[in-house]
C-alpha positions in Angstrom: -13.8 -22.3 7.8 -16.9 -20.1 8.3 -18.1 -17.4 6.9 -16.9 -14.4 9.2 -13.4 -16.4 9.4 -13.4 -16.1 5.1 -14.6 -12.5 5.2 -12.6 -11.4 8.3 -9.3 -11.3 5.8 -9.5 -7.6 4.1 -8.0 -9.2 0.8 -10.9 -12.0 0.3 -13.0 -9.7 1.6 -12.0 -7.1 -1.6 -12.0 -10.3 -4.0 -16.1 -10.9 -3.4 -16.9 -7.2 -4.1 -15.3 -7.4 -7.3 -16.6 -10.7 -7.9 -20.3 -8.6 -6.8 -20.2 -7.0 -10.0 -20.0 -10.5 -12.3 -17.7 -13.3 -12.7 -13.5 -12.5 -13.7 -10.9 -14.2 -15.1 -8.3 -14.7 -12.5 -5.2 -12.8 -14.6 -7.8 -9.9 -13.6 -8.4 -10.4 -9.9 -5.1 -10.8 -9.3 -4.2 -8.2 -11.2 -6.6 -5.4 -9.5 -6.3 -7.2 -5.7 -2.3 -7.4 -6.0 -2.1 -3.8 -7.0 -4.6 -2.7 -4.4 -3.1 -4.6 -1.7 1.0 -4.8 -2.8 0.8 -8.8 -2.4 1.4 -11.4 -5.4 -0.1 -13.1 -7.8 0.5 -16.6 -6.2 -0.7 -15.0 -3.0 -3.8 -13.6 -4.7 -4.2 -17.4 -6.4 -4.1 -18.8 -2.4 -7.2 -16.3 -1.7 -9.2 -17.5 -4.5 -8.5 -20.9 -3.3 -9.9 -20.3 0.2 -13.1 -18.2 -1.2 -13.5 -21.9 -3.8 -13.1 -23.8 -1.0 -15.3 -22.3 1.4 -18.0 -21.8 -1.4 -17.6 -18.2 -1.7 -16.3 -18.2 -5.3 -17.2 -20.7 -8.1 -14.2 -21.1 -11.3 -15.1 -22.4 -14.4 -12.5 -23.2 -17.1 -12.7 -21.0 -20.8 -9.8 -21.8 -22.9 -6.6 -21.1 -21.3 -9.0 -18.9 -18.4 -10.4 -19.3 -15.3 -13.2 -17.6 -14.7 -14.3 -16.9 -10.9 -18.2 -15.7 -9.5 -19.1 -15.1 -6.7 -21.7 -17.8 -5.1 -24.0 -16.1 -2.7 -25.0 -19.1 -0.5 -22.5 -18.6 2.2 -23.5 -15.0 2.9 -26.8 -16.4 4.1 -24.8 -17.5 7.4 -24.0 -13.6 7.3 -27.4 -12.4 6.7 -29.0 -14.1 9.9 -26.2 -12.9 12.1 -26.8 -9.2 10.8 -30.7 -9.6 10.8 -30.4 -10.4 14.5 -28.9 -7.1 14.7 -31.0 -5.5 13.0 -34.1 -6.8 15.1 -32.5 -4.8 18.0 -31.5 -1.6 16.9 -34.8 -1.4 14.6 -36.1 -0.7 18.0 -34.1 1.4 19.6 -34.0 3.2 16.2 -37.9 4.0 16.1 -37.6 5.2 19.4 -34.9 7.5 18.4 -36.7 8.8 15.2 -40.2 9.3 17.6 -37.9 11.5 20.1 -36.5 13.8 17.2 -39.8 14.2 15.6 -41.4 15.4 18.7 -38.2 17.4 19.7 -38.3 18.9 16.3 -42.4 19.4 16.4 -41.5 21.1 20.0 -39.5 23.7 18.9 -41.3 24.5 15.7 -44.4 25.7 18.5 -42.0 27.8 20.3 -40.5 29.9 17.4 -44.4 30.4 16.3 -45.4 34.1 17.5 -48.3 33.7 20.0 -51.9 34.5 18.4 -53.5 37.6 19.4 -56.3 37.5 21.5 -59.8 39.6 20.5 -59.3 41.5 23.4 -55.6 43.2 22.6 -56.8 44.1 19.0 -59.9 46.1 20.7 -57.3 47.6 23.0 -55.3 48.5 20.5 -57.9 50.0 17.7 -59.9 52.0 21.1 -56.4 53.5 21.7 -55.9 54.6 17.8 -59.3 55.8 18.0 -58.5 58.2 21.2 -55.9 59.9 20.0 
């Protein structure tokens, strides 16, 4: 099963953002997913399987617990698919931000007042100076 089949499933995909934050016992996932989701604990137990089986998830035993992390190596199939993606709207996105910068550096010069020119101001002090 590949990656985007694993993570396509809303319920796995919950269960490796928890297991983002550090490793859980399985009472605890099952506990927080089947409450999230209104499915049970057995079914909660078959999604850990897949995320074990796919290499997602790793479980270690403590006592009487199993303890599940997250393993990051399948994401890598992930990564590559999304830094494709991001090779092509980096692009477009550059463009985008060089459009608004010079739309925005456009209408900063029209709301600027026009300067006076040396020959209104003489104008204007030769007519005070008339009256």
């Amino acid at each position: 099963m590949g990656a985007f089949d694993v993570l396509g499933d809303p319920v796995r995909r919950r269960i490796v953002e928890l297991l983002a934050h550090g490793e859980l016992p399985a009472g605890e996932v099952a506990a927080k997913v089947g409450e999230e989701f209104s499915i049970s604990q057995p079914a909660v137990s078959q999604h850990l399987r897949v995320l074990r089986e796919s290499g997602f998830a790793t479980v270690r035993v403590d006592g009487t617990r199993r303890l599940y992390a997250l393993d990051p190596t399948p994401l890598a199939e992930v990564e590559d698919w999304a830094a494709g993606l991001r090779q092509f709207w980096d692009q477009r996105l550059d463009a985008l931000g060089t459009e608004l910068a010079r739309g925005a550096r456009e209408r900063r010069r029209a709301q600027q007042p026009a300067p006076l020119s040396d020959t209104t101001t003489h104008t204007r002090t030769d007519q005070r100076r008339t009256s």
